[in-house]
C-alpha positions in Angstrom: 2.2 17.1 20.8 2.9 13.4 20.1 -0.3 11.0 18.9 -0.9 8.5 21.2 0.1 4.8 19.4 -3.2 3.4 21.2 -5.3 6.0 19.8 -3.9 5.7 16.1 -4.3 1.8 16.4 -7.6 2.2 17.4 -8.3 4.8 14.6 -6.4 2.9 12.0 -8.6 -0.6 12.6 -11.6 1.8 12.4 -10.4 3.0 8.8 -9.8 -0.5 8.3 -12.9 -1.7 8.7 -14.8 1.1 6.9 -12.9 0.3 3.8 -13.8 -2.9 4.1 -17.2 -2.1 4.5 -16.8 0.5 1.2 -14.9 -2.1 -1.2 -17.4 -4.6 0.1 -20.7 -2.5 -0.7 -19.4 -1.0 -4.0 -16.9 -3.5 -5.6 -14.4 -0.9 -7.4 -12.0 1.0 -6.3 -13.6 4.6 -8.2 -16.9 5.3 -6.4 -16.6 8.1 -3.8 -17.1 5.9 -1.0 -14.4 4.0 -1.9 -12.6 7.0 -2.8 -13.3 8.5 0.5 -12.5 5.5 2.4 -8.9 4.9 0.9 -7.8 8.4 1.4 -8.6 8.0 5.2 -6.9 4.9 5.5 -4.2 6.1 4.3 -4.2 9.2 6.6 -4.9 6.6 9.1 -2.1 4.4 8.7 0.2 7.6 8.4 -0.8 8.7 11.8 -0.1 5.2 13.0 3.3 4.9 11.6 4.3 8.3 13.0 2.7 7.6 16.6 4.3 4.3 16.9 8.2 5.7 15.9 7.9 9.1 17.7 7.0 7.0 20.7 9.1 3.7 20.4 11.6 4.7 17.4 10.2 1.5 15.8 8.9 1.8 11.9 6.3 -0.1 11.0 7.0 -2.5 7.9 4.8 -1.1 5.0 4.6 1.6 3.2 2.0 3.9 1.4 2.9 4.8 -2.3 1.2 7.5 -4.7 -0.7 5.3 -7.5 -0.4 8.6 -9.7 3.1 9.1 -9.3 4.2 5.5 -10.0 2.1 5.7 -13.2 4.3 8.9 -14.4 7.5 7.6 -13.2 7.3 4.1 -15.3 7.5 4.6 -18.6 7.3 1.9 -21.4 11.2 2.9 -22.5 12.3 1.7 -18.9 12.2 -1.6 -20.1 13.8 -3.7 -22.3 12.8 -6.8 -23.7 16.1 -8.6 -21.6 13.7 -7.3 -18.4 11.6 -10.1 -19.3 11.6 -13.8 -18.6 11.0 -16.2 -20.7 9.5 -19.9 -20.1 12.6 -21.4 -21.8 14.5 -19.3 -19.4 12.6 -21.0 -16.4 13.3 -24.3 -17.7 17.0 -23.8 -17.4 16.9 -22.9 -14.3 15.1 -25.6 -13.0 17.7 -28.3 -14.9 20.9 -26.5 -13.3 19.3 -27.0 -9.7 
C-alpha cells in the first residue's frame, strides 16, 4: 500500500522540526538526541521521496548519502596535487575574462 504524499509531508516537517529542536538544544551532531533525531529525518525524508514518485512519478531534488561510506570510499591517493587550485591559477583566469 502506497504512503500518502500528505502524510509523509506532514511527517517529514515534524522530523524537521525535532532536529531542529535536537541540534538547537545540544549543539553537536554526536549526542543521542541528535543521533536519534537525524536518523528519523532521514527515514522521514525517504518516506517522502517515495510517497511523492509512487504517487506523481516526480523525484524530489535531494538526496540522502551515508557519511560512513563516503569516508571509506575517499581516500587520500584519489587525489593528486593537479586536483588542486591554486591562487595564481585564479588570477589567470580572471585576466583571460
Amino acid at each position: 500500500m502506497a504512503t500518502d504524499p500528505r502524510a509523509a509531508f506532514d511527517r517529514l516537517v515534524a522530523a524537521l522540526e525535532a532536529h531542529l529542536g535536537a541540534v538547537a538544544r545540544d549543539r553537536t551532531d554526536d549526542t543521542p538526541a541528535v543521533v536519534a533525531a537525524t536518523s528519523t529525518l532521514i527515514d522521514a525524508f525517504e518516506t517522502y521521496d517515495e510517497a511523492i514518485y509512487d504517487a506523481y512519478g516526480v523525484d524530489t531534488p535531494f538526496v540522502v548519502y551515508d557519511d560512513t561510506e563516503d569516508d571509506e570510499e575517499i581516500e587520500e591517493e584519489d587525489f593528486s596535487d593537479d586536483d588542486l587550485e591554486t591562487p595564481e591559477d585564479d588570477d589567470l583566469e580572471d585576466d583571460e575574462v
